[in-house]
Residue frames as a rotation matrix with the C-alpha (Angstrom) as fourth column:
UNK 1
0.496 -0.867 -0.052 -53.42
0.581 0.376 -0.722 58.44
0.646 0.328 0.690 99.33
UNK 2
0.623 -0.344 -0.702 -51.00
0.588 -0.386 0.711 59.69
-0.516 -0.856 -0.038 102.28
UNK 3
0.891 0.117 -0.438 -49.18
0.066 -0.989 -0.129 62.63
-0.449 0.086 -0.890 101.70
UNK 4
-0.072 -0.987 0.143 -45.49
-0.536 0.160 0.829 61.29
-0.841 -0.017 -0.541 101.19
UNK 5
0.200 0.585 0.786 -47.19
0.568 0.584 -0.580 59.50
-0.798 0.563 -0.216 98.28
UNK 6
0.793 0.601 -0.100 -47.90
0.504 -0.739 -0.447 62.37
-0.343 0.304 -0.889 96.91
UNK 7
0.744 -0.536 -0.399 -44.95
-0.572 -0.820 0.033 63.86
-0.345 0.204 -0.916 97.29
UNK 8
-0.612 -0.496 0.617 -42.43
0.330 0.549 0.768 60.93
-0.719 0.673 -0.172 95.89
UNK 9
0.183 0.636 0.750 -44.85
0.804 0.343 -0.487 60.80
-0.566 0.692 -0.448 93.34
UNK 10
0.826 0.138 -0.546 -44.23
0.275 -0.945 0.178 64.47
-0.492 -0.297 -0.818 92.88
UNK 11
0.180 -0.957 -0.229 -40.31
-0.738 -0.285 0.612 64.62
-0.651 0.059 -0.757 92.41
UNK 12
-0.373 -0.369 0.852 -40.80
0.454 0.728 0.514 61.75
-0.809 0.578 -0.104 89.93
UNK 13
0.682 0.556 0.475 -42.91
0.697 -0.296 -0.653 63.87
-0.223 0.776 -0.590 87.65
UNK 14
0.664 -0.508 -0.548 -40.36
-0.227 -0.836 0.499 66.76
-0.712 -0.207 -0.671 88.02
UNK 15
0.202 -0.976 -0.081 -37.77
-0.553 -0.182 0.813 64.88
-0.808 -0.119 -0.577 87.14
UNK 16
-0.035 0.387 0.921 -39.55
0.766 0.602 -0.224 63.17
-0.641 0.698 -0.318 84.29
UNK 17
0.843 0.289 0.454 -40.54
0.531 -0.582 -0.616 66.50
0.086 0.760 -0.644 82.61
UNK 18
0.712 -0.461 -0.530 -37.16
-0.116 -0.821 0.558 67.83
-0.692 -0.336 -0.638 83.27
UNK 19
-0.218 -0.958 0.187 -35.11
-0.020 0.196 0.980 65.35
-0.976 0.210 -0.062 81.71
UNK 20
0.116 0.614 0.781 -37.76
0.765 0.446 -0.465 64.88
-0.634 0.651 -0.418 78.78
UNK 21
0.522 0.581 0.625 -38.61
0.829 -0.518 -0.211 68.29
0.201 0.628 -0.752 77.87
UNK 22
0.958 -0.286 -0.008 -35.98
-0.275 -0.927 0.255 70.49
-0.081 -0.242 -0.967 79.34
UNK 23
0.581 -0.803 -0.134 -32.89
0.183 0.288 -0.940 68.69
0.793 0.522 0.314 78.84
UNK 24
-0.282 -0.582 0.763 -31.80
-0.788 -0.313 -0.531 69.37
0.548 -0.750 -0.370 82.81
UNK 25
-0.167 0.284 -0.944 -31.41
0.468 0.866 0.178 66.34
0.868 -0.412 -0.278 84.95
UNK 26
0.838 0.496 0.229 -32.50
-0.125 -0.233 0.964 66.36
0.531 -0.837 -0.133 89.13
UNK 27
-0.115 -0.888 -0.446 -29.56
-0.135 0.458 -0.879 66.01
0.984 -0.041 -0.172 91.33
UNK 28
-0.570 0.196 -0.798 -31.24
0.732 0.563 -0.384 65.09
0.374 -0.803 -0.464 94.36
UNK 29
0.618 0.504 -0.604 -32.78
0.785 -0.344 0.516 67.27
0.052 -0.792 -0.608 97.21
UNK 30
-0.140 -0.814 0.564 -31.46
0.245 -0.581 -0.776 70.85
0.959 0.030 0.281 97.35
UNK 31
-0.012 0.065 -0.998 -30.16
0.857 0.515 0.024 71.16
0.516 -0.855 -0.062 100.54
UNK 32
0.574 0.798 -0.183 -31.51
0.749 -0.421 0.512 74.30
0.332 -0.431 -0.839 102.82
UNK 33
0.821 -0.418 -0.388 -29.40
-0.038 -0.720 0.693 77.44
-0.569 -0.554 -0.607 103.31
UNK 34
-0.207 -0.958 0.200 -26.41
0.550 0.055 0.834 76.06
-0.809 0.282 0.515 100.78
UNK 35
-0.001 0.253 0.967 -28.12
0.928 -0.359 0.095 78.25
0.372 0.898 -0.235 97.78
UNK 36
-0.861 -0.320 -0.395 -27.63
0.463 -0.814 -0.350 82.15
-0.210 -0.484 0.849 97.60
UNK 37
0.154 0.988 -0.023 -30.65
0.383 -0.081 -0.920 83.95
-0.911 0.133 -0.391 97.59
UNK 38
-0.925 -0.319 0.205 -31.62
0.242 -0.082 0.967 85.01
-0.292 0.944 0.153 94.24
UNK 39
-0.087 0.857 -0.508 -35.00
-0.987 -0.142 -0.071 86.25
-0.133 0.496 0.858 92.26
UNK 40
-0.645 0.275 0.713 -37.07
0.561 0.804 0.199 83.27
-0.518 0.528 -0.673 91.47
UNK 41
-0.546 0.781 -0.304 -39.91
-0.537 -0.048 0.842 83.06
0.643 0.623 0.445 88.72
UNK 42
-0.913 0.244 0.326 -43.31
-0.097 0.646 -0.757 81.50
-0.395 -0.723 -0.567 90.12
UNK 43
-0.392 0.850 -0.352 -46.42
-0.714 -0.039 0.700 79.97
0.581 0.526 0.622 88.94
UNK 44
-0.735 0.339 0.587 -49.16
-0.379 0.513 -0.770 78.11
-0.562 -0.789 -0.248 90.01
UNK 45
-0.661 0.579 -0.478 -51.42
-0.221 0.458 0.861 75.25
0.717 0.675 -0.174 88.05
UNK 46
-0.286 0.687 0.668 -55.06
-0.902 0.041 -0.429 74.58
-0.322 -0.726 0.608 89.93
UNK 47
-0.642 0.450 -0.620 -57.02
-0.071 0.770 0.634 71.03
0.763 0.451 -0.463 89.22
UNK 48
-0.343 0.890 0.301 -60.13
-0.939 -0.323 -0.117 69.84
-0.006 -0.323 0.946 89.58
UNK 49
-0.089 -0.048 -0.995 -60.74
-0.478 0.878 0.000 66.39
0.874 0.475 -0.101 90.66
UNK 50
0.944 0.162 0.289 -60.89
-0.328 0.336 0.883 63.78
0.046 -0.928 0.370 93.65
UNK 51
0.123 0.411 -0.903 -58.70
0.850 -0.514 -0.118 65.29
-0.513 -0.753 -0.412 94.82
UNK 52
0.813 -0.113 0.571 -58.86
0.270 -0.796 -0.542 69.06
0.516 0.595 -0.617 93.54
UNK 53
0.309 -0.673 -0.672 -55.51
0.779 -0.226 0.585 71.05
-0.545 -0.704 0.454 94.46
UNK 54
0.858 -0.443 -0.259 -52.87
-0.513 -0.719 -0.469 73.51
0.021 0.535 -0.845 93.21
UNK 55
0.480 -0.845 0.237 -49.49
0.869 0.494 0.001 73.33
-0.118 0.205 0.972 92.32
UNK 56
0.980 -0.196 -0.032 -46.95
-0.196 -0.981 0.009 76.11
-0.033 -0.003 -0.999 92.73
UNK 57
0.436 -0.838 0.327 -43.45
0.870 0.486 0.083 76.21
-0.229 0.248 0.941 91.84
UNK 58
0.716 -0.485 -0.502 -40.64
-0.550 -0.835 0.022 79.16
-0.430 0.261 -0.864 92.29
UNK 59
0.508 -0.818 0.270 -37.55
0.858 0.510 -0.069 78.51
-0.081 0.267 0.960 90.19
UNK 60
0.138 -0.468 -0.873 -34.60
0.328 -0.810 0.486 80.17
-0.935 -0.353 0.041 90.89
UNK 61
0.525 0.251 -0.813 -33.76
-0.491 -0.691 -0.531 82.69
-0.695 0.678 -0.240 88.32
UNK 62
-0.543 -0.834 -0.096 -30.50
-0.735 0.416 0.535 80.88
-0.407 0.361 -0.839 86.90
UNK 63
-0.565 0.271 0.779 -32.51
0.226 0.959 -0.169 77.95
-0.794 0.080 -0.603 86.66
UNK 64
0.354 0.935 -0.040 -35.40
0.174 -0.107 -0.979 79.51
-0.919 0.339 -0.200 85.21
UNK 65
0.435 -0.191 -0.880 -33.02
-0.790 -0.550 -0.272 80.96
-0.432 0.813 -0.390 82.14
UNK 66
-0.925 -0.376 -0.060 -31.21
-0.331 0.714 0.617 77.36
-0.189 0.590 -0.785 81.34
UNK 67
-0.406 0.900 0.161 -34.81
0.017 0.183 -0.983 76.42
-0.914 -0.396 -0.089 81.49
UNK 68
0.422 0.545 -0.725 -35.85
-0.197 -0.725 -0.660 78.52
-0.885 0.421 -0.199 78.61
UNK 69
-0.348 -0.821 -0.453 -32.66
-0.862 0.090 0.498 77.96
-0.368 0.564 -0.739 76.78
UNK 70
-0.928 -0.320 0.193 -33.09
-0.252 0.917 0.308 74.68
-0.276 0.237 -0.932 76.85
UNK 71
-0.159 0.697 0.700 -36.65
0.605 0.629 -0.489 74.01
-0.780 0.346 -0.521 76.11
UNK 72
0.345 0.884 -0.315 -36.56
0.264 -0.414 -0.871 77.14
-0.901 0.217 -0.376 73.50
UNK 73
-0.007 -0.726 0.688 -33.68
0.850 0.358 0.387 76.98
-0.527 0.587 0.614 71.48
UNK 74
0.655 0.075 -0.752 -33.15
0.013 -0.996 -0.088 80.49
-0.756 0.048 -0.653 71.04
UNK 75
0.776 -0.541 0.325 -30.94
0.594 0.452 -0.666 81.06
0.213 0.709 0.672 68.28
UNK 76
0.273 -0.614 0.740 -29.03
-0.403 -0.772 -0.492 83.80
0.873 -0.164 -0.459 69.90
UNK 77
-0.282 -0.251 -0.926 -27.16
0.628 0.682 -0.376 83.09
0.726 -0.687 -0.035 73.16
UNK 78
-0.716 -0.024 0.698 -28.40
-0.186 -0.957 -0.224 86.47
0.673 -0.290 0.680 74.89
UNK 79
-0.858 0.510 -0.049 -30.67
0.264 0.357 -0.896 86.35
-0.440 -0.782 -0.441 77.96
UNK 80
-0.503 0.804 0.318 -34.48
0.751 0.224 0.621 85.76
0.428 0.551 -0.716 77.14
UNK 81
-0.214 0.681 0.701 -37.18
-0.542 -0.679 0.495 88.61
0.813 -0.274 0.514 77.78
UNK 82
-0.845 0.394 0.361 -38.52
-0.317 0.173 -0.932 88.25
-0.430 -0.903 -0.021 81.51
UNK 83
0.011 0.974 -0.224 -41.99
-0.916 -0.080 -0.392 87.88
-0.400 0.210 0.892 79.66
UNK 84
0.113 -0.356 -0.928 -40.32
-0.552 0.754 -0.356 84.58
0.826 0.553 -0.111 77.97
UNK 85
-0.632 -0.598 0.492 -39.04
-0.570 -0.072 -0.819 83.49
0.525 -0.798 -0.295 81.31
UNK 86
-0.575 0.700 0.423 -42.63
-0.698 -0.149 -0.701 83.81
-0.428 -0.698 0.574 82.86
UNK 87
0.163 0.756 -0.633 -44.19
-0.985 0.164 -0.057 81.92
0.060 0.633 0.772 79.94
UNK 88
-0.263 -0.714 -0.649 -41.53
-0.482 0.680 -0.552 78.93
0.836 0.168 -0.523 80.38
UNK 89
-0.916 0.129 0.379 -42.42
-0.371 0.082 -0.925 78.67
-0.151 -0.988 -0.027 84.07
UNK 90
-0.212 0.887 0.410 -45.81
-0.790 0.092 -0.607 78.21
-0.576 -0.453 0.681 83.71
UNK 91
0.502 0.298 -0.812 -45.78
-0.657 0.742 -0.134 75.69
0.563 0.600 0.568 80.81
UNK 92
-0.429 -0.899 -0.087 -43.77
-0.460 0.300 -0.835 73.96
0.777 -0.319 -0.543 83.22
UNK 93
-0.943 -0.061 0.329 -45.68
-0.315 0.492 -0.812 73.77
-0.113 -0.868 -0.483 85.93
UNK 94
0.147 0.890 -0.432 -48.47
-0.985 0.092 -0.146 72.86
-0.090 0.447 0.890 83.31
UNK 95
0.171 -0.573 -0.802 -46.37
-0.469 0.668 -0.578 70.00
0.866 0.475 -0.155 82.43
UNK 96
-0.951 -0.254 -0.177 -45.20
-0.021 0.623 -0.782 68.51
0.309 -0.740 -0.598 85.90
UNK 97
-0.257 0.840 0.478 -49.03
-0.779 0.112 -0.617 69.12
-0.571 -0.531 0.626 87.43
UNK 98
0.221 0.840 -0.495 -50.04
-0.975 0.194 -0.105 67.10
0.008 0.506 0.863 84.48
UNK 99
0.095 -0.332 -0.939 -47.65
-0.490 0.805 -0.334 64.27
0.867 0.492 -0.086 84.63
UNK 100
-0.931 0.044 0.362 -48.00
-0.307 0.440 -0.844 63.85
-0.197 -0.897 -0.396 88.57
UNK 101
-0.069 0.987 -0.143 -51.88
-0.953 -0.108 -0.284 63.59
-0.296 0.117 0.948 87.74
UNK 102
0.229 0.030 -0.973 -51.29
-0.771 0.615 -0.163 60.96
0.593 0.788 0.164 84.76
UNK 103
-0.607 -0.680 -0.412 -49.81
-0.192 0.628 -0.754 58.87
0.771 -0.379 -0.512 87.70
UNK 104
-0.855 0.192 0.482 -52.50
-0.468 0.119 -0.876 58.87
-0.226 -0.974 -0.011 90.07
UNK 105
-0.921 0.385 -0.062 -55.17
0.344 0.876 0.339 56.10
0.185 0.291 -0.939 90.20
UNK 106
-0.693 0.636 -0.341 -58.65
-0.267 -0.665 -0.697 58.26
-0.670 -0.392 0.630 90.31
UNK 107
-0.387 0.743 0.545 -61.95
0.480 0.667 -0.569 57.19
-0.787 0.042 -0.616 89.28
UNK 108
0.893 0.361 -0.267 -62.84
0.140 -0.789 -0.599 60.87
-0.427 0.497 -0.755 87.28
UNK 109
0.224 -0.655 0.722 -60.62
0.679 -0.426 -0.597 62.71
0.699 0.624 0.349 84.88
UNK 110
0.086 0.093 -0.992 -58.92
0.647 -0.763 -0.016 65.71
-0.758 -0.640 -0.125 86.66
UNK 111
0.670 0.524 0.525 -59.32
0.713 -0.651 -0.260 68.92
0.205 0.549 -0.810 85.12
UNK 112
-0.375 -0.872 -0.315 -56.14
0.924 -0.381 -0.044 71.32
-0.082 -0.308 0.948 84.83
UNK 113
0.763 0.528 -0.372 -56.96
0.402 -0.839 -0.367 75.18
-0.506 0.130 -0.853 85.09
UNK 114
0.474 -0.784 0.401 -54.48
0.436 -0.187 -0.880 77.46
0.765 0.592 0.253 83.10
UNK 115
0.093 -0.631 -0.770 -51.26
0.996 0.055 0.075 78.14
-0.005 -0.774 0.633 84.83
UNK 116
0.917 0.058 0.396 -50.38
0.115 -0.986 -0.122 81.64
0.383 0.157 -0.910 86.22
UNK 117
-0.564 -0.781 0.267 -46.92
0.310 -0.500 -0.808 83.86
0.765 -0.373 0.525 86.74
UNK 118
0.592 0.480 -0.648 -47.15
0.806 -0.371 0.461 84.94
-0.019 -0.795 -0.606 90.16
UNK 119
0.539 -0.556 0.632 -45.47
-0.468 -0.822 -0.324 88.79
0.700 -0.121 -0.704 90.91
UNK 120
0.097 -0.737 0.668 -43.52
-0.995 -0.087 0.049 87.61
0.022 -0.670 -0.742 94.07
UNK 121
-0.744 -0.647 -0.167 -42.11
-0.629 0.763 -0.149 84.34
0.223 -0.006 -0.975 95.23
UNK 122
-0.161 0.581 -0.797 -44.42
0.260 0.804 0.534 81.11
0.952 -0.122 -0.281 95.87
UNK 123
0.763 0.510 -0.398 -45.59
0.083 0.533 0.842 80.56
0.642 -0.675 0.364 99.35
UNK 124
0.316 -0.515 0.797 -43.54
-0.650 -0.729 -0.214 82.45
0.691 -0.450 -0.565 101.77
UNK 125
-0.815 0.080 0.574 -44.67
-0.523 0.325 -0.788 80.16
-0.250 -0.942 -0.223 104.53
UNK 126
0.854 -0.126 0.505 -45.30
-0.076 0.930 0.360 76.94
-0.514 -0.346 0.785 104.69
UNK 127
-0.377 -0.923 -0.083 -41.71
-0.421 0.091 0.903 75.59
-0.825 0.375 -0.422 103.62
UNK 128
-0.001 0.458 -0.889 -42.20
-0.916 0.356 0.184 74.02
0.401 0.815 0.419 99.78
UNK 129
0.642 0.200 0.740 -42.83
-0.542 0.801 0.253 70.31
-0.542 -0.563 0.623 99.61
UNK 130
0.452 -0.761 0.466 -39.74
0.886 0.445 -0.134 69.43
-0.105 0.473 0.875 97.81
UNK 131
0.692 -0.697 -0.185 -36.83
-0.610 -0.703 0.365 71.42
-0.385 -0.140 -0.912 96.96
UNK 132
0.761 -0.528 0.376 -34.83
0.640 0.707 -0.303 69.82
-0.105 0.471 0.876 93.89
UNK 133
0.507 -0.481 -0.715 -31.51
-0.212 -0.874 0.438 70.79
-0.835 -0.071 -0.545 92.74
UNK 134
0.952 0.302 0.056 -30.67
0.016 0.135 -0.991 71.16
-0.307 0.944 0.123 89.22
UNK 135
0.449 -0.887 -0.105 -27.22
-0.185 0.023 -0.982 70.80
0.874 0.460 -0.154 88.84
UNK 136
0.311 -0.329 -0.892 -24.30
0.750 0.661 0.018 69.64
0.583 -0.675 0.452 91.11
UNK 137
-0.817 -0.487 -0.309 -23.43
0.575 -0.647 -0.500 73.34
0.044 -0.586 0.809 92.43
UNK 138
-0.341 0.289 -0.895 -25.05
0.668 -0.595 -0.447 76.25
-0.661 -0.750 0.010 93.77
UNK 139
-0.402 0.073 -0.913 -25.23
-0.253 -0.967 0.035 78.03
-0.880 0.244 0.407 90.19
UNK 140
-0.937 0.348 -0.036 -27.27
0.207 0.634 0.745 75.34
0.282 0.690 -0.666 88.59
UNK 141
-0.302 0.917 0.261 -30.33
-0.862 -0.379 0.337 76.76
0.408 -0.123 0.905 90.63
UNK 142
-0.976 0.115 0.186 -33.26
-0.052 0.707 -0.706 75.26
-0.213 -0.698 -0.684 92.21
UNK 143
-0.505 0.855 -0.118 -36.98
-0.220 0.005 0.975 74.46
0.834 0.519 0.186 91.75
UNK 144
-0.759 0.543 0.359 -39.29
-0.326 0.160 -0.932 74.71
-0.563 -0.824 0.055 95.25
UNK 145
-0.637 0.660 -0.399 -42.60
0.214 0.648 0.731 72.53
0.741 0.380 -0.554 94.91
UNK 146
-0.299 0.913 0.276 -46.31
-0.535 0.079 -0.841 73.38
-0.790 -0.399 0.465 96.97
UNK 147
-0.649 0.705 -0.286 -48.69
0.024 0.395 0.919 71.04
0.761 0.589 -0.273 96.69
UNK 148
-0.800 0.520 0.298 -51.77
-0.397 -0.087 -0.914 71.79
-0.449 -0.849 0.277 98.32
UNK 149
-0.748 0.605 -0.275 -54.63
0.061 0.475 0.878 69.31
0.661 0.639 -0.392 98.14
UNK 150
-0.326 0.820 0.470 -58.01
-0.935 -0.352 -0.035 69.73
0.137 -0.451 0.882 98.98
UNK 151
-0.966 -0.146 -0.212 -58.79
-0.120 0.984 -0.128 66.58
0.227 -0.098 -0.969 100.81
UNK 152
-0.045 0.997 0.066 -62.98
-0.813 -0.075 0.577 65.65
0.580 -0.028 0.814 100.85
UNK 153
-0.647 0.153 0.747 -64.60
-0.551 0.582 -0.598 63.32
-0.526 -0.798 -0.292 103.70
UNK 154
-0.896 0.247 -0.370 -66.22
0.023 0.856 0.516 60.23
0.444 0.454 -0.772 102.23
């Protein structure tokens, strides 16, 4: 399957497990340089399959706390423990790896590994494949997307 596949395929899962399970819609492509920098959260889900890859995903901080909010229903309105934060993130990108999967046409099951919190941002370098924005301004945050697939010769 060509890469651009992949990636549509990609930003439809996103925006499937966003609106589902997080209550935050996609508002297109966030566009390069119009976001201040900010802390992000990051994680990364591996699979095992034809093909095997990762998934990685920083989300900006802002994001990452309506995030939380919204899929944890705190009962207080106070900001969530960083350790909350980190946990949100990764069930996330448990959640979008699986539902891009659920969408591809593959002879084998794939096989998710368990997501991890990275310590610093995603993937410095290469740029992400995608780059959504979560709201119509700058202080709705963003969500950066790697996918790297291991591609096998027939």
């Amino acid at each position: 399957m060509p890469d651009n596949e992949w990636d549509e395929m990609l930003a439809a899962a996103a925006a499937e497990v966003l609106e589902t399970m997080f209550f935050t819609g996609v508002y297109g492509p966030a566009q390069a340089g119009a976001y201040p920098a900010e802390p992000y959260v990051s994680a990364r889900v591996g699979f095992e399959g034809t093909p095997s890859g990762t998934l990685t995903l920083s989300v900006s901080e802002t994001a990452a706390g309506t995030l939380a909010a919204n899929f944890l229903a705190p009962e207080d309105d106070g900001p969530l423990p960083a350790a909350q934060l980190g946990g949100v993130v990764c069930e996330l990108a448990n959640m979008i790896c699986g539902t891009l999967l659920s969408h591809v046409k593959a002879e084998e099951q794939f096989r998710l590994c368990s997501p991890e919190l990275l310590l610093e941002r995603a993937a410095c370098a290469p740029p992400p494949n995608q780059s959504l924005s979560l709201g119509d301004g700058p202080e709705d945050g963003t969500i950066d997307f790697w996918l790297d697939l291991e591609h096998h010769a027939n």
